[in-house]
N, C-alpha and C positions, 0 to 999 in steps of 0.2 A: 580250293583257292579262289575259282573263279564265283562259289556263293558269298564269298567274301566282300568281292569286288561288288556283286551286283548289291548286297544290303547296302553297304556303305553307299553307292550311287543312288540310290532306290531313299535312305534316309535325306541324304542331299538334295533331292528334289523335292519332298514333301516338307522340309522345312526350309526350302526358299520359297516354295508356293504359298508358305503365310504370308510372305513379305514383297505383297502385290504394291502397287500405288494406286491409289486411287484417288480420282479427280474427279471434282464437282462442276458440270459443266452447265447446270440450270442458274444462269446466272440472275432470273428472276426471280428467285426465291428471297421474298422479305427475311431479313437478316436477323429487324429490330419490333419487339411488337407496336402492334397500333396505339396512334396517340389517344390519350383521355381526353374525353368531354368536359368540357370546362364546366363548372358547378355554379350555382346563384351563391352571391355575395352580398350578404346582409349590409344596412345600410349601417354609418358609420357614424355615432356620433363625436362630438366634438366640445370641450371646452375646458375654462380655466381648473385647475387642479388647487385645495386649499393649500396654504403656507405650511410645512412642515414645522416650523420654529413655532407656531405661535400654540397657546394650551388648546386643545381642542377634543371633546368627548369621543371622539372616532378614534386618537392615537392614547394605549395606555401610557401609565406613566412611567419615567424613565425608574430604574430600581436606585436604591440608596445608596446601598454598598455595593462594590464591583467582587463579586465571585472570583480572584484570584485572574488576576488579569492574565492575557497568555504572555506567556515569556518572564514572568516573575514569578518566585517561589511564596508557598504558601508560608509567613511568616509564624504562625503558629506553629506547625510540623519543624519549621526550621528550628525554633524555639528551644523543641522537646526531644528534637533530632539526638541520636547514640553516636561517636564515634564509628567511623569506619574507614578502613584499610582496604589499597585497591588488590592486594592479596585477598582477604577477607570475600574479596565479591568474585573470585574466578570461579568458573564450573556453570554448571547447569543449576536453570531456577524455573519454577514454575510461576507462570502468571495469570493474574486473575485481573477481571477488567476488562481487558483489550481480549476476551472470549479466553477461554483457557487454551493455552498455548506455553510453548517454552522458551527459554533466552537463556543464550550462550556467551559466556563471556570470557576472552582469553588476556593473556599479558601480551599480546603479538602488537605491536605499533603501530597504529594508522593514524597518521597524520598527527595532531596534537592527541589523542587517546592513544584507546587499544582498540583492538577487533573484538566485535561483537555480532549478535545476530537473533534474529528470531524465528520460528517455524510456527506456524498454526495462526500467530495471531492477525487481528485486524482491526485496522483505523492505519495512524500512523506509526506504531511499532513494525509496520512491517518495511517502512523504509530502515530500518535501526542496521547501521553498518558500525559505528562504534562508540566507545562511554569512556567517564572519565571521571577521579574522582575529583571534587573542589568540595574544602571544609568538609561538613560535613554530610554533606548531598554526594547523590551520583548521578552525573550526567547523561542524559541516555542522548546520543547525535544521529543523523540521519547519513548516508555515503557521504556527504559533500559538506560534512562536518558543522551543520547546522546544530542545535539543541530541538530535542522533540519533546522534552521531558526530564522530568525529574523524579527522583524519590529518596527516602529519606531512610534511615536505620528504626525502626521503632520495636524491634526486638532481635533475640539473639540472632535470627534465622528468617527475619522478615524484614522487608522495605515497604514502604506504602510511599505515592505522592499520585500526581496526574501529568496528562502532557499537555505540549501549550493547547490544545483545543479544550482541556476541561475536563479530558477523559482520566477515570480512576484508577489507578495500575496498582498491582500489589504482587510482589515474588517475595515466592519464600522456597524452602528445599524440604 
């Protein structure tokens, strides 16, 4: 009984003797390292910059047609767009464009859509919290119910569009 007592005592001390304090009493010790040495600083010129507005062989020229401006659908695709049904788009889809990745898409409600979501991808798909359908587009929105994108039905089992930055998105299963 009394080996008992002395392990037990005997553990008790060697694990309070871990839990020393310890105090730092060199209170000279630099805390922060030493400052840098300032570097030479080339001299700086100075003057008028030419007029952006006016034609000038330094700036190319502006393009003709605008590339599908962001936040408006590409009126072609819209054009040639399929029916579609916001049943038609729940499940799992694979995406190509926004690097291969997948998007989930449920009937659950958030906010004016549904819930949705993506895994793997990158740009702005990977804000995508929900979509929705209008005509014949499907809306892809960002959590705070923005639009990021769109695309369009152009087979049984495929969407193709891009989002507002220009990017080409295309799921299909």
């Amino acid at each position: 009984m009394q080996f008992k007592y002395a392990a037990t005592g005997l553990a008790i001390v060697l694990s309070l003797a871990g839990c020393q304090r310890t105090t730092y009493n060199d209170l000279n010790t630099p805390m922060s390292p030493a400052p840098l040495q300032a570097q030479p600083v080339p001299t700086v010129q100075s003057g008028q910059l030419p007029d952006p507005t006016t034609s000038s062989a330094q700036f190319p020229d502006k393009p003709m047609t605008t590339p599908g401006v962001a936040g408006q659908p590409n009126d072609t695709m819209a054009a040639s767009a399929m029916d579609v049904t916001k049943e038609a788009m729940v499940g799992n889809w694979r995406v190509s464009g926004a690097g291969n990745c997948d998007m989930f898409l449920t009937l659950t409600n958030l906010g004016s859509g549904s819930r949705g979501g993506t895994r793997g991808c990158s740009g702005e798909l990977t804000a995508m919290g929900s979509w929705e359908v209008s005509g014949k587009q499907v809306l892809l929105k960002d959590r705070d119910g923005n639009v990021i994108g769109r695309v369009y039905k152009t087979a049984d089992s495929r969407f193709d569009g891009t989002t507002n930055s220009g990017q080409s998105v295309s799921l299909s299963r």
